[in-house]
C-alpha positions in Angstrom: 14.8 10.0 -31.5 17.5 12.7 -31.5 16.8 16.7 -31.3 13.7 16.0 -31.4 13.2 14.0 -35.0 13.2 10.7 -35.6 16.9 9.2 -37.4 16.6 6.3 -39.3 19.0 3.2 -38.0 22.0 2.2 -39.9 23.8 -0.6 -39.6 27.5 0.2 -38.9 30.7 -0.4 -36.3 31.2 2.5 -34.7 34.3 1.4 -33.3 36.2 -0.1 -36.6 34.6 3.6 -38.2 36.4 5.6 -35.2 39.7 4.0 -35.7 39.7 4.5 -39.2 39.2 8.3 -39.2 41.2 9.2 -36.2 44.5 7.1 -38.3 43.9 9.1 -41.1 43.2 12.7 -38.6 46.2 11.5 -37.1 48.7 11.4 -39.9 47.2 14.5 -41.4 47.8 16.8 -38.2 51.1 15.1 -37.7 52.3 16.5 -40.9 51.2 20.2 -40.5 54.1 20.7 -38.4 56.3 17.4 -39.5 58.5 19.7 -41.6 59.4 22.7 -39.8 62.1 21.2 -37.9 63.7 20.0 -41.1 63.4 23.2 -43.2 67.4 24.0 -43.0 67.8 20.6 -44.5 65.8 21.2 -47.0 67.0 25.0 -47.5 70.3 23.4 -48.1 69.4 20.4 -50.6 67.2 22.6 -53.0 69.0 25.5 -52.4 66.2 28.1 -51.1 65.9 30.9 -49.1 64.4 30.9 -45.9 61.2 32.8 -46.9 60.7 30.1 -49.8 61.0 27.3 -47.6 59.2 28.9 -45.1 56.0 28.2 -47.1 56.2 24.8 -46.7 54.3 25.6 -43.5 52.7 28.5 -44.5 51.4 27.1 -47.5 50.0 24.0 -46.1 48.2 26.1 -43.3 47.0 28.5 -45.8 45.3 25.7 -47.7 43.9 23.9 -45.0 42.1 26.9 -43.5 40.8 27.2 -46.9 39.3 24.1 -47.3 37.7 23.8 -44.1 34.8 26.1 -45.5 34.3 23.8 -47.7 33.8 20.6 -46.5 30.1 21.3 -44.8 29.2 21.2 -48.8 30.8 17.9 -49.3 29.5 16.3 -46.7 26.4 17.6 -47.9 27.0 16.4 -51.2 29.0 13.3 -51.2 28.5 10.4 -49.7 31.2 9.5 -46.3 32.8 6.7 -47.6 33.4 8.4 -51.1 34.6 11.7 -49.4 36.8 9.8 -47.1 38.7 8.2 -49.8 38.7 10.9 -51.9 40.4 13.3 -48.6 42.7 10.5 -48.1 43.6 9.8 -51.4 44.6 13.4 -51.9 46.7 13.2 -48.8 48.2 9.8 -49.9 49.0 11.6 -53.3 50.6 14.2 -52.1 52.9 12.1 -49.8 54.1 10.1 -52.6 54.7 13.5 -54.4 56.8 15.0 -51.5 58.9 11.7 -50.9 60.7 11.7 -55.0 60.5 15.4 -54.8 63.8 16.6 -56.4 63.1 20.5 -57.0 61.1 22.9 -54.5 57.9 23.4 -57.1 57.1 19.8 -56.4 57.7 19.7 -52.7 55.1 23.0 -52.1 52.5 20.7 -55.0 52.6 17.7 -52.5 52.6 19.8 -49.2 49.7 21.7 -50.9 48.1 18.0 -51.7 48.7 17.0 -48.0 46.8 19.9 -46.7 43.9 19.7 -49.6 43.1 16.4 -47.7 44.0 16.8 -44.0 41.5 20.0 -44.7 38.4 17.8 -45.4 39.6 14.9 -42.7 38.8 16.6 -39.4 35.6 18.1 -39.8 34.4 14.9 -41.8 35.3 12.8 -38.5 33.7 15.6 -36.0 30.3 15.1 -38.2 30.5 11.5 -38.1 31.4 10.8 -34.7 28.5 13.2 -33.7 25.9 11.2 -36.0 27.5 7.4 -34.9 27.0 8.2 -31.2 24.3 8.7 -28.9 24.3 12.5 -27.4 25.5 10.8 -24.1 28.9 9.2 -25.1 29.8 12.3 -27.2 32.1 13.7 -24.6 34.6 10.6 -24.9 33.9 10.4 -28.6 35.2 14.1 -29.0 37.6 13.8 -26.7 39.2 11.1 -28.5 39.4 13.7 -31.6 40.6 16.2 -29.2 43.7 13.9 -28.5 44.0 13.8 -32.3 44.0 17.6 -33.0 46.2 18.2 -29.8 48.7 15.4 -29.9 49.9 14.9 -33.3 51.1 18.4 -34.1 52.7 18.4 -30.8 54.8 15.0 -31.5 55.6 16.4 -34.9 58.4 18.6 -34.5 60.3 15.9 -31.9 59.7 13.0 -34.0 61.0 15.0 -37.4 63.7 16.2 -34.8 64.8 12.6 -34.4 64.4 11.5 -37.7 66.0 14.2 -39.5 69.0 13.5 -37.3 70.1 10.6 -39.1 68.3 10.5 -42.2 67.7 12.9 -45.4 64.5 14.5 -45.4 62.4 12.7 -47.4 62.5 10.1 -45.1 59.2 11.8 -43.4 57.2 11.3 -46.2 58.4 7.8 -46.3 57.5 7.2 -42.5 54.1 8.6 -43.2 53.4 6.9 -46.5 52.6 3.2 -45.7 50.4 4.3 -43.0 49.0 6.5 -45.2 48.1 3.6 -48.0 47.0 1.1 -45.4 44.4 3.9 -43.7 43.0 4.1 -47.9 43.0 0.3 -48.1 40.7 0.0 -44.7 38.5 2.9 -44.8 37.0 0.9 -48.4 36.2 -1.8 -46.2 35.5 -0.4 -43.1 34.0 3.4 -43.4 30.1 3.4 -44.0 27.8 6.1 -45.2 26.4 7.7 -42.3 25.8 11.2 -43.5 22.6 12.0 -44.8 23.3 13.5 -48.4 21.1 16.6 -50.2 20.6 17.7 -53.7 22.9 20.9 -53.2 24.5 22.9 -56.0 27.9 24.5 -55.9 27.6 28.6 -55.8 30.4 30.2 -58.2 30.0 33.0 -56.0 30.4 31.2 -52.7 33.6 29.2 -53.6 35.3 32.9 -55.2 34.4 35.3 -52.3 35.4 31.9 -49.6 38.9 31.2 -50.8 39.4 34.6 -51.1 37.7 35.9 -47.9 39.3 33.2 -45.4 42.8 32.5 -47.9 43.4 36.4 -47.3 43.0 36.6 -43.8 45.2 33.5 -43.1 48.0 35.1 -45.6 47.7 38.8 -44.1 48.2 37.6 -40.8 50.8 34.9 -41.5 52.6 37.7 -43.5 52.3 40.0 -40.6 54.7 37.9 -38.8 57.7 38.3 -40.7 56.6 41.7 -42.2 55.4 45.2 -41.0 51.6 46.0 -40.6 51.9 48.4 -43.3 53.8 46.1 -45.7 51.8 45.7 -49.0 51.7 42.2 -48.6 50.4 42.4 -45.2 47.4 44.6 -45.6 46.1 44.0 -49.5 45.5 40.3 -48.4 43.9 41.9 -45.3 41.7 44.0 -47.1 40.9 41.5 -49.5 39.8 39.0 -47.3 37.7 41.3 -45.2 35.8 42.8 -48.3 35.2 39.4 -49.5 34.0 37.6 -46.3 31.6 40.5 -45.9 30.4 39.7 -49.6 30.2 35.7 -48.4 28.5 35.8 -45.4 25.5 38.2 -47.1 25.5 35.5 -49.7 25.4 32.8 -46.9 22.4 34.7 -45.5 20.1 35.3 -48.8 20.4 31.7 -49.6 17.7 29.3 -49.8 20.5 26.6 -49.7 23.8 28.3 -48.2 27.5 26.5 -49.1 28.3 26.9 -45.3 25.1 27.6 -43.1 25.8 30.3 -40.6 22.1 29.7 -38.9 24.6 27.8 -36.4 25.3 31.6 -35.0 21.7 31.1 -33.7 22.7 29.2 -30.9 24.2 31.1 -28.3 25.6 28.2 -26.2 27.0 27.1 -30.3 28.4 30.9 -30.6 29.6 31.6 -27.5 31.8 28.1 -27.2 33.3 28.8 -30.5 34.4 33.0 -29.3 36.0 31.4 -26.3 37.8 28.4 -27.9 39.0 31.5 -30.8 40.2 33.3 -27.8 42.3 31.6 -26.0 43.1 29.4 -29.3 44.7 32.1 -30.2 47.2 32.3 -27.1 48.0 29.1 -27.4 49.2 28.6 -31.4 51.2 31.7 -30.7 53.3 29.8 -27.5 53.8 27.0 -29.8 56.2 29.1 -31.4 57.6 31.0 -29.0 58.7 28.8 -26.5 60.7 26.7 -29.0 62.0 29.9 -30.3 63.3 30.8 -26.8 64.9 27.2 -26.2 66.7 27.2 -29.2 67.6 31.3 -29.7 67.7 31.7 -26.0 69.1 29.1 -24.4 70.7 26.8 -27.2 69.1 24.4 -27.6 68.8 21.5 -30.3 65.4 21.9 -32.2 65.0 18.2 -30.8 65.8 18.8 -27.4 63.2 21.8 -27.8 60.9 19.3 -29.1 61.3 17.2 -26.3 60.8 19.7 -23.6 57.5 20.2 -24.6 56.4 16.4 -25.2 55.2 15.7 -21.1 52.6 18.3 -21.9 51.6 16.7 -25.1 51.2 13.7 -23.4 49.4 14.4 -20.8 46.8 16.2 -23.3 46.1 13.3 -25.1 45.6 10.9 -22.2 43.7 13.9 -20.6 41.1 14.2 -23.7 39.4 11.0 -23.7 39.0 11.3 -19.7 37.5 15.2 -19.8 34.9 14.2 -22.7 34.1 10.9 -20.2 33.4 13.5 -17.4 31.3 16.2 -20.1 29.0 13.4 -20.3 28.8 13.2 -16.7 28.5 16.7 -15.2 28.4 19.1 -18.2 30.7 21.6 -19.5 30.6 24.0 -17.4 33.0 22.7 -14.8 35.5 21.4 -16.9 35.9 25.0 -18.8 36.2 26.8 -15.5 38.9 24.5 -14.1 40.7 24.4 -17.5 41.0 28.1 -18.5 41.7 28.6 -14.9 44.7 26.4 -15.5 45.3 27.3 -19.1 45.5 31.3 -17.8 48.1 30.8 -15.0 50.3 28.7 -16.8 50.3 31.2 -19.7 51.0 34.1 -17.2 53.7 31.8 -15.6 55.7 31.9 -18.7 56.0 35.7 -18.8 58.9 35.9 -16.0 61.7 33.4 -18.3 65.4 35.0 -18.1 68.0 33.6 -19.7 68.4 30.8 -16.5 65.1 29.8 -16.1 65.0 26.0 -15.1 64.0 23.5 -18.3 61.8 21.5 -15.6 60.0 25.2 -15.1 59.0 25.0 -18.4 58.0 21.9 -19.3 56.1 21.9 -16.4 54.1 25.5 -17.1 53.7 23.8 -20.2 52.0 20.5 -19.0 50.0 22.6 -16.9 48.4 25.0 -19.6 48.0 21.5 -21.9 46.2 20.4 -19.0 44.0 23.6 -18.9 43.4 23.1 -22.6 42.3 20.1 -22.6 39.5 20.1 -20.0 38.1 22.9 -21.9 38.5 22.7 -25.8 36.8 19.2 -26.8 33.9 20.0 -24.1 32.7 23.3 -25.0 33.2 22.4 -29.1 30.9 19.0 -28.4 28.5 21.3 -25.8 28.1 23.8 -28.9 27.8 21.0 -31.5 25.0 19.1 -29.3 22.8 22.2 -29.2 22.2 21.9 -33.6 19.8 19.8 -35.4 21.5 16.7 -37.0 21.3 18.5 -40.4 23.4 21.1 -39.4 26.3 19.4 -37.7 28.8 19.4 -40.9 28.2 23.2 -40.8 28.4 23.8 -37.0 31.8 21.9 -37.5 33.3 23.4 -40.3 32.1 27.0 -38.6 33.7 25.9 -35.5 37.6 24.4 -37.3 38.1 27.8 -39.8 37.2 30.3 -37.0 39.8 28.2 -35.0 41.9 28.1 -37.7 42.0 32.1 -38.4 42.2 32.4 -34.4 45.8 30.9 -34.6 47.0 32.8 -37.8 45.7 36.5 -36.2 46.7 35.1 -32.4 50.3 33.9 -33.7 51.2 37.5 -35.7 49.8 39.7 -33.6 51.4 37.9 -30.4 54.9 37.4 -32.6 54.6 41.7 -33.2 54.5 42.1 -29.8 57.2 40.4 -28.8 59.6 41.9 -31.5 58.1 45.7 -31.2 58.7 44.8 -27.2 62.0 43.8 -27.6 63.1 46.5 -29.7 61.9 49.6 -27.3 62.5 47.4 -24.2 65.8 49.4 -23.9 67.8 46.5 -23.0 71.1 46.8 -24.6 72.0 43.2 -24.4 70.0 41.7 -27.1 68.9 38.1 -25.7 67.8 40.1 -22.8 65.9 42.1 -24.7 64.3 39.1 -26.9 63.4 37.2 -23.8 61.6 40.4 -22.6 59.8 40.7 -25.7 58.4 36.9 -25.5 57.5 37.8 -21.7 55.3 40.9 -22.9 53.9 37.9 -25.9 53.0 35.7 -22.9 51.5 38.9 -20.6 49.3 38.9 -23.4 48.3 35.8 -24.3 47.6 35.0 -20.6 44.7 38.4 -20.8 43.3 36.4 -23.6 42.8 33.6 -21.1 41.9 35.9 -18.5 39.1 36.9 -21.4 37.8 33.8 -22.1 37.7 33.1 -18.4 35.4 35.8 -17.7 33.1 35.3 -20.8 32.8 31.3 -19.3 31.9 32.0 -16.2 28.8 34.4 -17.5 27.9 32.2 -20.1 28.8 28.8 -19.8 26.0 26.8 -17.6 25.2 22.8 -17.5 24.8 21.5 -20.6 20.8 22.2 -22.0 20.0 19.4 -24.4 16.0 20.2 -25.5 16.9 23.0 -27.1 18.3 22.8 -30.4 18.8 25.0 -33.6 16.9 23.5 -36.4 17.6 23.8 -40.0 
């Protein structure tokens, strides 16, 4: 029995399924920042500008937020096994693309590819790992997947870093390829169906006012961080998305059989987790940036040496994922999110006094510390949300959950980036890395409310983890 109804009993290894997914997860998130750190290579080599090579990042975040929508109709739909192959076969595709890529058209195809698959990968594995375990090992499961999403991005730009050093660019795709093609080759031996699959039909109407709705928003606010707020190409892709998403979600609403359910929203433990992790989600992306920024601009730093400063706290993550979602199944949520947006929110503030001598050790300890934080929170208030739908609806609760998270950091990361550059620019500081360093102070200030925020909505909201009631579909 789970929620209540009775699940039929399928024959499958768990563990060989796990190890599968979170391969393929892995080299998926690796890549969406495996390239920023070798952009001036590339710059050089094609000859582009930096705002064309620029959306080599853009482009595959832009796609993947845009697929995430989808995937709670192909799960739906398609069988796992079928989907999986298909996501990674995309992937795989488009790293084969990328590695004989001689102009930049082909390179943004197979970086667009990439992202087409990595887009369906991690909500696919979330469903799965919620249907494969019991409700009471769900904590380690999606802690384990929390140690995917955190981890491999983190690694990326220090093991591109070290890569690019000594070899030509297209040595990434090559180092990502072979594990790429052996992750296909398993996952038709080893992935089972475990979904249950429905008779749904694809809305024209759904898929127009979706890629539109959610693609805008991402491209408005990724726009906004190199261009004003009232640049054309910062606020029609605004305006678009919002008019559109407004046109979505009534669809959503009136339909017998929605493309992405939003009857999740009638959870309030679901809703609630998911406006907190947006929150301070949003705080964090934004640092990601900034702190290499002031390594390398401030302080001069090698984009690898910046990579490595902020590895400790990447690694301490993903060995603190799997042990938080051990202790969710023991004591609850509530705890854990206390303790970790206490930690997340006073590392964040602690990175609002850098000058231009502020110890290395200072930050890469601040920045271990707010990992920390993140970790005993993120994975455990997702899986608490998740836990409180009906089997049927998990795909949905999951792809809900990954595209508000995914908008969080685009509208977090340009609205933080403003700040800093408006604060710099009236700071009145004549000497101008003075200035920028105050300007990524004000950026942290503020990013550290947002955790003070999310901290105060927790403590109201968040109790011990209720598992009789459940949102059916």
């Amino acid at each position: 029995m789970e929620n209540g109804k009775r699940v039929e009993k399928k024959e499958y290894n768990s563990v060989l399924i796990s190890a599968v997914m979170l391969l393929g997860a892995f080299i998926a998130f690796l890549n969406s920042t495996f390239m920023n750190v070798a952009i001036p290579d590339i710059m050089k080599d094609l000859h582009i500008t930096v705002s064309t090579a620029q959306w080599l990042s853009t482009g595959y975040m832009l796609v993947l937020g845009i697929m995430i929508p989808f995937t709670a109709f192909l799960i739906d739909r398609f069988k796992t096994r079928t989907l999986y192959f298909a996501a990674m076969g995309i992937f795989t595709i488009g790293t084969i693309i990328g590695a004989t890529a001689t102009g930049f058209d082909t390179l943004i195809t197979a970086r667009l590819l990439q992202a087409a698959g990595a887009g369906l990968l991690m909500p696919l594995m979330q469903t799965v790992f919620l249907i494969i375990f019991p409700i009471e090992k769900r904590g380690f499961a999606m802690g384990v997947v929390g140690l995917v999403i955190a981890f491999a991005p983190a690694i990326g730009p220090t093991l591109s870093g070290w890569i690019i050093n000594s070899h030509p660019w297209r040595d990434l795709f090559y180092v990502t390829l072979p594990i790429a093609i052996l992750d296909l080759v398993l996952s038709i031996f080893l992935i089972k169906n475990v979904t249950d699959n429905k008779e749904v039909k694809l809305d024209i109407l759904s898929v127009i006012t979706c890629i539109l709705g959610f693609g805008g928003l991402l491209l408005g606010f990724s726009n906004a961080g190199n261009d004003a707020w009232t640049n054309v190409n910062v606020y029609a892709p605004l305006i678009v998305g919002v008019v559109t998403l407004i046109i979505f979600t009534w669809r959503q609403l009136t339909m017998e059989k929605p493309m992405l359910d939003l009857r999740v929203f009638k959870s309030k433990v679901f809703t609630f987790s998911t406006i907190i992790i947006m929150i301070v989600y949003a705080g964090l992306i934004s640092s990601e940036l900034i702190i290499p920024m002031y390594l390398q601009n401030g302080r001069a730093y090698s984009a690898f040496d910046a990579g490595l400063a902020l590895m400790p706290g990447a690694i301490i993550m993903g060995i603190m994922n799997p042990i938080t979602g051990k202790l969710f199944d023991k004591i609850g949520p509530r705890a854990l999110a206390l303790i970790g947006l206490i930690l997340f929110t006073g590392g964040t503030f602690a990175f609002s006094f850098l000058t231009e001598t502020t110890s290395v050790t200072y930050i890469v300890v601040m920045y271990a510390i707010r990992l920390l934080g993140m970790s005993m929170f993120l994975m455990p208030l997702t899986t608490s949300g998740l836990n409180t739908l009906d089997r049927s609806l998990y795909a949905h609760g999951n792809a809900v959950n990954n595209t508000m998270r995914q908008v969080a950091g685009a509208v977090g990361t340009s609205i933080l980036v403003t700040v800093m550059s408006k604060s710099a620019e009236n700071s009145g500081i004549a000497n101008p890395l003075k200035a920028t360093i105050h300007g990524m102070n004000s950026s942290f200030f503020w990013a550290g409310v947002l955790g003070v925020i999310g901290l105060v909505i927790a403590i109201f909201v968040v109790k011990k983890e209720d598992r009789t009631k459940t949102i059916k579909a």
